[in-house]
Structures are given as C-alpha cells and as structure tokens.
Biopython code that builds the backbone (N, CA, C, O; Angstrom):
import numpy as np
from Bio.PDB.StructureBuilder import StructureBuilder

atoms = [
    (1, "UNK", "N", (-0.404, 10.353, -3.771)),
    (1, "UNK", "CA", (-0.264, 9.497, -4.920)),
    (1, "UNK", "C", (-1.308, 8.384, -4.792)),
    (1, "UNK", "O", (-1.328, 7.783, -3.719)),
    (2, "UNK", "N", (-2.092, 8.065, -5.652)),
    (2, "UNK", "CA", (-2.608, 6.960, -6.026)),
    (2, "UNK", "C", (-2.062, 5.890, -5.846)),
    (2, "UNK", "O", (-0.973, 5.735, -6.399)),
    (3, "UNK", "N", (-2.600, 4.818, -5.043)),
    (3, "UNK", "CA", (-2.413, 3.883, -4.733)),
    (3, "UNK", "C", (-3.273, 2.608, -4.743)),
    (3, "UNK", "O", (-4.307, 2.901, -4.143)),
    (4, "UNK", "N", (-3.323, 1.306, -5.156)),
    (4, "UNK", "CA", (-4.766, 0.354, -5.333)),
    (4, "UNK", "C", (-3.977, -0.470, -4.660)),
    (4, "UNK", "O", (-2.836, -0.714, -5.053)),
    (5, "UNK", "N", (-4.666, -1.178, -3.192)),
    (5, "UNK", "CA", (-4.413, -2.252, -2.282)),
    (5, "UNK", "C", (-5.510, -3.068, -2.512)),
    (5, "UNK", "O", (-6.724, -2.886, -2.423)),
    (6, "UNK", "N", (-4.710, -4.146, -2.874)),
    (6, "UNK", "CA", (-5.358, -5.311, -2.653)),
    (6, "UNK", "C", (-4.430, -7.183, -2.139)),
    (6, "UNK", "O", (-3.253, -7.545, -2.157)),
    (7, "UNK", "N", (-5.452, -7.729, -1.837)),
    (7, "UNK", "CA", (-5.384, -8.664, -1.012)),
    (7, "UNK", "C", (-5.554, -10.245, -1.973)),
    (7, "UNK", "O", (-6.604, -10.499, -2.563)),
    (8, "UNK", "N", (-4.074, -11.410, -1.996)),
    (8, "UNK", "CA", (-4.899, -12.511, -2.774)),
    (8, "UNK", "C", (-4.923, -13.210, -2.034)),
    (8, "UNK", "O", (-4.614, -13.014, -0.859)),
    (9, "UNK", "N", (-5.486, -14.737, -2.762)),
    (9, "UNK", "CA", (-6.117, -15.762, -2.264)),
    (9, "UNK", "C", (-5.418, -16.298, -0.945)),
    (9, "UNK", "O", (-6.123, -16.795, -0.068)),
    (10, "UNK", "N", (-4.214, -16.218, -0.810)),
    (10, "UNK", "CA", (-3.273, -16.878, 0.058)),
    (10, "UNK", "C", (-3.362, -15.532, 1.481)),
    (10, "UNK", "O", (-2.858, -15.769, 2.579)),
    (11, "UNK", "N", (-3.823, -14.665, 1.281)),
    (11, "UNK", "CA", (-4.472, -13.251, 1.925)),
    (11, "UNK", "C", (-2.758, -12.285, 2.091)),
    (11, "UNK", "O", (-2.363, -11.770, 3.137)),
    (12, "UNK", "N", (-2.017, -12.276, 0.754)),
    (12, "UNK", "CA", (-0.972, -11.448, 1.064)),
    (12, "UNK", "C", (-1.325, -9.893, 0.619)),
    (12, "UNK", "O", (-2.541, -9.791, 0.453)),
    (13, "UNK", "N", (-0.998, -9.317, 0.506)),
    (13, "UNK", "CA", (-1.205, -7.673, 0.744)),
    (13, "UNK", "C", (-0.439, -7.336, -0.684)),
    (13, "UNK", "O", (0.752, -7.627, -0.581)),
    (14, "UNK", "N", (-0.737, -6.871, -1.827)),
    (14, "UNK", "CA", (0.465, -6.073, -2.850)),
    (14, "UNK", "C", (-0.451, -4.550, -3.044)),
    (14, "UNK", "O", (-1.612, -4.241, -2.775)),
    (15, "UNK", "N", (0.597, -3.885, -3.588)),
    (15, "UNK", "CA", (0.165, -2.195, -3.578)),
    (15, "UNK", "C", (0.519, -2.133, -5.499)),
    (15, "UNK", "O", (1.555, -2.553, -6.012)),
    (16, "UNK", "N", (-0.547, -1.558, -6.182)),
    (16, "UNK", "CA", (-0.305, -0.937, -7.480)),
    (16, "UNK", "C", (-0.332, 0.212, -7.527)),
    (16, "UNK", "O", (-1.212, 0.823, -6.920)),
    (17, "UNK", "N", (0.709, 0.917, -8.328)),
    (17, "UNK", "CA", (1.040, 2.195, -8.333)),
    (17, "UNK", "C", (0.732, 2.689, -9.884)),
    (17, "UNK", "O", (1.662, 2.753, -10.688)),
    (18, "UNK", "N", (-0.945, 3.118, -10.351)),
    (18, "UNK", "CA", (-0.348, 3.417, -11.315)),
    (18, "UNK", "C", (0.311, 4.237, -12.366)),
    (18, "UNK", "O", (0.655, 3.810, -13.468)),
    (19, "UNK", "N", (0.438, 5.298, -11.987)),
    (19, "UNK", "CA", (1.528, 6.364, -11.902)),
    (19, "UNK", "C", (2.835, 6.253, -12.218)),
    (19, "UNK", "O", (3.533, 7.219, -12.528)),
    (20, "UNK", "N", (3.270, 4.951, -12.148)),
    (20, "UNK", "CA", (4.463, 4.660, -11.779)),
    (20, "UNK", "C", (4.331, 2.748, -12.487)),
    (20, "UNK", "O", (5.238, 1.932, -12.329)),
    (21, "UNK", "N", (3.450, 2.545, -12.977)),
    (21, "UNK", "CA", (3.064, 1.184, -13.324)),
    (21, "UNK", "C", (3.552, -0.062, -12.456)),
    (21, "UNK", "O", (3.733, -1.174, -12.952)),
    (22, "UNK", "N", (3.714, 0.186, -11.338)),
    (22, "UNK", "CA", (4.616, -0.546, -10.550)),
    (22, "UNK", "C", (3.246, -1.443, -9.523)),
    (22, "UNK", "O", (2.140, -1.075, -9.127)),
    (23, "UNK", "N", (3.943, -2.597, -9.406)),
    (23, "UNK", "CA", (3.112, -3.793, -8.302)),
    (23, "UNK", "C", (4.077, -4.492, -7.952)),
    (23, "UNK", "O", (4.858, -5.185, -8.604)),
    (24, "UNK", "N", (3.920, -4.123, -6.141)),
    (24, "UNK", "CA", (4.935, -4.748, -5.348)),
    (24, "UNK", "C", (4.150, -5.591, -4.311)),
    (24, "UNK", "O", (2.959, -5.386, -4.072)),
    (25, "UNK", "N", (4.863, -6.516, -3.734)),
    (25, "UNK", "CA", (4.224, -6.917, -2.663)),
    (25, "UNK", "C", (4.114, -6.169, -1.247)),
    (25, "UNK", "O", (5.122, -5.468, -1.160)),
    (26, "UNK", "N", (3.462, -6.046, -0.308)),
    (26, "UNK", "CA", (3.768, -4.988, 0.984)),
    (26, "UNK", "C", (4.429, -6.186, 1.959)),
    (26, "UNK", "O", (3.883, -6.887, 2.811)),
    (27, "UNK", "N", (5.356, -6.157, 1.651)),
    (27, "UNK", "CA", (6.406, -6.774, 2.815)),
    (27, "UNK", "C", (6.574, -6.633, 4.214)),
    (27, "UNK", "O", (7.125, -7.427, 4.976)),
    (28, "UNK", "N", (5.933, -5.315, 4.533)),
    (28, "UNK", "CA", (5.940, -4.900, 5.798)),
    (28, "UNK", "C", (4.862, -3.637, 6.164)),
    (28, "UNK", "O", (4.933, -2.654, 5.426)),
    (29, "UNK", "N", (3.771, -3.614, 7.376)),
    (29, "UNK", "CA", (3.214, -2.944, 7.963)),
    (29, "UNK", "C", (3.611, -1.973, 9.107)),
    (29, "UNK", "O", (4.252, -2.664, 9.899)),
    (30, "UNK", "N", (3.547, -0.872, 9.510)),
    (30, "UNK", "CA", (3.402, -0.561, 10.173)),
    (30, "UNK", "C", (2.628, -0.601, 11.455)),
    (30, "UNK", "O", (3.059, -0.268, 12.559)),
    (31, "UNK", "N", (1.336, -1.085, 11.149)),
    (31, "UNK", "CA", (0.164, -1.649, 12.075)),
    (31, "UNK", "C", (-0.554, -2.742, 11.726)),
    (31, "UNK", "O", (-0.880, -2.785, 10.540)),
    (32, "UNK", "N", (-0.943, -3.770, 12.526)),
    (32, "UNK", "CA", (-1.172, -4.736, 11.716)),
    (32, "UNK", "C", (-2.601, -5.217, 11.396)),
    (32, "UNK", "O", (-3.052, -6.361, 11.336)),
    (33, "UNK", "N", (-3.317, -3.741, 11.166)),
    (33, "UNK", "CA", (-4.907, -3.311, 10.467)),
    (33, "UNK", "C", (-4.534, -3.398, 9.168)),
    (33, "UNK", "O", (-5.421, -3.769, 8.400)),
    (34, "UNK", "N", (-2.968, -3.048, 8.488)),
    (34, "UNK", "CA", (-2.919, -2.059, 7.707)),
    (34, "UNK", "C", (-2.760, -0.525, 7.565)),
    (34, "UNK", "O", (-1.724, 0.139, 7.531)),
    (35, "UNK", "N", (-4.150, -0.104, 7.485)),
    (35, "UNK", "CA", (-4.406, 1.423, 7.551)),
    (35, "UNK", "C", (-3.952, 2.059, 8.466)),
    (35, "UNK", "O", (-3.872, 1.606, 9.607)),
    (36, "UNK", "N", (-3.542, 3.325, 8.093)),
    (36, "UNK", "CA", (-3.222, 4.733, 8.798)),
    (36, "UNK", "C", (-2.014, 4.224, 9.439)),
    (36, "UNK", "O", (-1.897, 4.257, 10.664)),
    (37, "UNK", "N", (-0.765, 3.577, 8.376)),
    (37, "UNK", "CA", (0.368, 3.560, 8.984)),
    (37, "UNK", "C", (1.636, 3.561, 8.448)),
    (37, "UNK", "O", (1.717, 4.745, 8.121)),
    (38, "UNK", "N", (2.530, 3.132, 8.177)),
    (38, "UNK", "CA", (3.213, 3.264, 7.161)),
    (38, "UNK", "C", (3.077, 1.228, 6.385)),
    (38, "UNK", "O", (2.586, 0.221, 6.895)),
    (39, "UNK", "N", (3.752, 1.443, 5.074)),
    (39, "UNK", "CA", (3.982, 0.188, 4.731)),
    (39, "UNK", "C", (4.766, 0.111, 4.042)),
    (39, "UNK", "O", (4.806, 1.156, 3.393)),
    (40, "UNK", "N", (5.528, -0.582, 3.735)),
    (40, "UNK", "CA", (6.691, -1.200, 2.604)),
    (40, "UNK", "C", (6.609, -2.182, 2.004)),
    (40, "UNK", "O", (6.261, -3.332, 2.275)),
    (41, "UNK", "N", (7.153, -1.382, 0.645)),
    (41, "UNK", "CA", (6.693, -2.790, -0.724)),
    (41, "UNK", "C", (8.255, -3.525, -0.643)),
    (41, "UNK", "O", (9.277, -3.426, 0.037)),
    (42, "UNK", "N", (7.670, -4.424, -1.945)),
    (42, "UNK", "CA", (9.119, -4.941, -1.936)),
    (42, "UNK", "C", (10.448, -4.133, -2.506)),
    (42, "UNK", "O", (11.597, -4.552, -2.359)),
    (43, "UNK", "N", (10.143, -3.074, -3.089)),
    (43, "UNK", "CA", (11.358, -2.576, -3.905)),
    (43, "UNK", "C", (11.995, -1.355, -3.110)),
    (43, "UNK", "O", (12.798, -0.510, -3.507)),
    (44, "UNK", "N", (11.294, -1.546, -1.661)),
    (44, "UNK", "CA", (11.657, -0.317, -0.483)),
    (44, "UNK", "C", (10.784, 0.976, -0.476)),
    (44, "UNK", "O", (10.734, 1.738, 0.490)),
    (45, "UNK", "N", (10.274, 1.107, -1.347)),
    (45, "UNK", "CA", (9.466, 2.392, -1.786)),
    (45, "UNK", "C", (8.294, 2.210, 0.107)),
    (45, "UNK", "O", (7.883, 1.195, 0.669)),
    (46, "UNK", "N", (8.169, 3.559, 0.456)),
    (46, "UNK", "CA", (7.657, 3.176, 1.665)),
    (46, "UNK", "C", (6.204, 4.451, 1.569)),
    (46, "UNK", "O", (6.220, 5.568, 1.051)),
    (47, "UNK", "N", (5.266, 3.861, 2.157)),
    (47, "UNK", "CA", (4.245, 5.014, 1.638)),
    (47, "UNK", "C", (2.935, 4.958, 3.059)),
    (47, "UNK", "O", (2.473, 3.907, 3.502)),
    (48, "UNK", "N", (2.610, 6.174, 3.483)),
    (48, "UNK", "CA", (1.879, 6.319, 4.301)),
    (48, "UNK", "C", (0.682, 6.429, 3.851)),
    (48, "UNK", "O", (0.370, 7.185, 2.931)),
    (49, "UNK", "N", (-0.517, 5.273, 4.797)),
    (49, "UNK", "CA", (-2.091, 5.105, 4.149)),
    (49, "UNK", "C", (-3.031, 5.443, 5.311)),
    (49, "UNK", "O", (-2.936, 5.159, 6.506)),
    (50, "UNK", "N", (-3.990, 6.146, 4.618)),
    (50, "UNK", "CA", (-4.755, 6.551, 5.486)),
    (50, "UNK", "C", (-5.582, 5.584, 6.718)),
    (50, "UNK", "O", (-5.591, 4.355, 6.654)),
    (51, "UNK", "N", (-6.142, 6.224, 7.633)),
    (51, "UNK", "CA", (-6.871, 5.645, 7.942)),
    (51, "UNK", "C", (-8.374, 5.120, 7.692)),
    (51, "UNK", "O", (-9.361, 5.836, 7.529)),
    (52, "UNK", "N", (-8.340, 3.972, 7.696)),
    (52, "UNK", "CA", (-9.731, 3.189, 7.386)),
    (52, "UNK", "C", (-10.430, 2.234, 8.204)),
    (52, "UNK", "O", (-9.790, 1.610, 9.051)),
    (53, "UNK", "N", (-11.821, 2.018, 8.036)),
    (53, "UNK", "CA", (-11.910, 0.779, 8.736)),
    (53, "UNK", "C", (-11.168, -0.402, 8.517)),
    (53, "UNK", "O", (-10.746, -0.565, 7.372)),
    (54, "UNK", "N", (-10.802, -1.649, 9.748)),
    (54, "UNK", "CA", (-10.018, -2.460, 9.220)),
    (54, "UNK", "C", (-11.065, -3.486, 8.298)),
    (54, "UNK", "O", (-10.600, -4.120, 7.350)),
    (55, "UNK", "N", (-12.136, -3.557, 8.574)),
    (55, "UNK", "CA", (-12.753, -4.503, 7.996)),
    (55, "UNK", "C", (-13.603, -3.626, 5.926)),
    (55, "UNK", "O", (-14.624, -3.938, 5.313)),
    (56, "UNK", "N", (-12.253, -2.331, 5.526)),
    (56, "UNK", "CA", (-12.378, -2.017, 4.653)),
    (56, "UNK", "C", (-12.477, -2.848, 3.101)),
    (56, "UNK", "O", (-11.370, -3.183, 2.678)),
    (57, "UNK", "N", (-13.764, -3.248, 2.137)),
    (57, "UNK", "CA", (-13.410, -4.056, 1.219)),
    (57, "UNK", "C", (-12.078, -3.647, 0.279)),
    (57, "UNK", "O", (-11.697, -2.498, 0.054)),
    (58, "UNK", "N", (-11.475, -4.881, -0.206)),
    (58, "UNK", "CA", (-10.585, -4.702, -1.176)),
    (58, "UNK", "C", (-10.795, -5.502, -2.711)),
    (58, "UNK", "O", (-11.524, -6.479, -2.876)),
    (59, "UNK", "N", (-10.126, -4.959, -3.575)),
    (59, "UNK", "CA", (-9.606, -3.942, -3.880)),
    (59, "UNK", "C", (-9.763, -2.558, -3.769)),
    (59, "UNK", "O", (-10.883, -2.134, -4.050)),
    (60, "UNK", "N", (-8.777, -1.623, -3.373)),
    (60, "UNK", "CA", (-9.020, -0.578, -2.724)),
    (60, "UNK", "C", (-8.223, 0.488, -3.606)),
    (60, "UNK", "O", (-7.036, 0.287, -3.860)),
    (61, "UNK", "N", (-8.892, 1.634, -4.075)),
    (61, "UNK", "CA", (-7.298, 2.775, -4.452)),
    (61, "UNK", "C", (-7.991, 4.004, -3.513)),
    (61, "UNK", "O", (-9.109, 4.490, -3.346)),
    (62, "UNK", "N", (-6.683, 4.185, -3.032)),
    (62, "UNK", "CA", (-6.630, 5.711, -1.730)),
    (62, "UNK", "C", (-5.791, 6.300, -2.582)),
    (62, "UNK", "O", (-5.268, 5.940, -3.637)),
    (63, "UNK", "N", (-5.749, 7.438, -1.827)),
    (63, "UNK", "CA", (-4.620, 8.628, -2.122)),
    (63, "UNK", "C", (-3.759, 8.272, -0.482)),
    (63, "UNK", "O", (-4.250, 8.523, 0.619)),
    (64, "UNK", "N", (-2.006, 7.458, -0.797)),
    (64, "UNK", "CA", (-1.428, 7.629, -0.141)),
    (64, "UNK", "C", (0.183, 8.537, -0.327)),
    (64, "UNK", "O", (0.775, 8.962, -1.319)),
    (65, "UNK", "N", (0.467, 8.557, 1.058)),
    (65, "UNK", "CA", (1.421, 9.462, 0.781)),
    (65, "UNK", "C", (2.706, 8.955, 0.417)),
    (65, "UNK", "O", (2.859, 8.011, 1.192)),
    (66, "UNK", "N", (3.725, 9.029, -0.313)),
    (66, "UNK", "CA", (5.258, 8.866, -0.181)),
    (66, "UNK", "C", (6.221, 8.849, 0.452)),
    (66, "UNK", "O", (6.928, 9.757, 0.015)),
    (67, "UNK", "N", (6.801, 8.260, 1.402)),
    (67, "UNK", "CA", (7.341, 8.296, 2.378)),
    (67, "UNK", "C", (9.283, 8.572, 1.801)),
    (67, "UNK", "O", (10.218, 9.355, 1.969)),
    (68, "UNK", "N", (8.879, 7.138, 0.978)),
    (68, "UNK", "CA", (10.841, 7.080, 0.576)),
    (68, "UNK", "C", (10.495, 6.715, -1.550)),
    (68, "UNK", "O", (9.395, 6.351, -1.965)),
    (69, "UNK", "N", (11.014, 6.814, -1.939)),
    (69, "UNK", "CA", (11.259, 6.072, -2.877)),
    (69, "UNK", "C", (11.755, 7.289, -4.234)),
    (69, "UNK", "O", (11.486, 8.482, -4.099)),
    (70, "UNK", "N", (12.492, 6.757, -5.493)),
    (70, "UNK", "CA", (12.934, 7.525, -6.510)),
    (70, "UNK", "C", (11.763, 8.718, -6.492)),
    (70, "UNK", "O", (10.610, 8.634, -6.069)),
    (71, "UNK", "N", (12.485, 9.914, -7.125)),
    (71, "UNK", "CA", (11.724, 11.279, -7.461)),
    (71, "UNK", "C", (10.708, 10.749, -8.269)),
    (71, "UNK", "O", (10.506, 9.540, -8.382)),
    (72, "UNK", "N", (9.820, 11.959, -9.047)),
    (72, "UNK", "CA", (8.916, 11.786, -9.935)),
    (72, "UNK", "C", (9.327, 12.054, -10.929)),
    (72, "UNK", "O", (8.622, 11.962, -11.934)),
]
sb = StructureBuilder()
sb.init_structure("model")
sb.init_model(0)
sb.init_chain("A")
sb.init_seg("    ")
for serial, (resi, resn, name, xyz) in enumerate(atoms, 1):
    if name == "N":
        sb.init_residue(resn, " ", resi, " ")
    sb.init_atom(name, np.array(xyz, "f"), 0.0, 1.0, " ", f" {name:<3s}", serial, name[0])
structure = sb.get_structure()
C-alpha cells in the first residue's frame, strides 16, 4: 500500500494514506531510523516500511506493507 512519510517543523513523523484518505501521526517506531521496521499511527493501523537510508529526504511515498488495521 502506498504510503507518503513525512516530517514537520517541530520534526514529528505523520504517515498519509491515500487510498484510504487517512493522516495519522506515527506514534511509535519500531527502530529509531524509522525505516525497515514496523510503525504505528495514531488510529493503531500498524504498517511495515522498507528499508532506506536514514538520512532519506522527506516527503517520501513507499510502498509499505499492512501489518494491522480495518480490511479494504
């Protein structure tokens, strides 16, 4: 699934989904690069991102995977 990470001024992390028109904040990392780990937004939806460099520019859209969240 399509996914666009990006980073604001205050340097917090939110994920847009737009597929799903949804923008959450990422509340939680798996690793704390980011990439190639799992992450969680705010609404629990949990989604696995590839690996990248950490010093990758953002705004970013990958193809990540779905971990938890409602069907399609």
């Amino acid at each position: 699934m399509k996914v666009m990470i990006r980073k604001d001024g205050k340097g917090a992390f939110s994920a847009y989904v737009p597929k799903k028109d949804l923008e959450e904040a990422i509340v939680s990392m798996a690793r704390p690069g980011l990439w190639g780990g799992l992450i969680t937004l705010g609404n629990g939806w949990q989604f696995d991102l590839p690996e990248m460099p950490a010093d990758t520019a953002l705004p970013i859209t990958v193809e990540a995977r779905r971990i938890t969240g409602d069907a399609d």
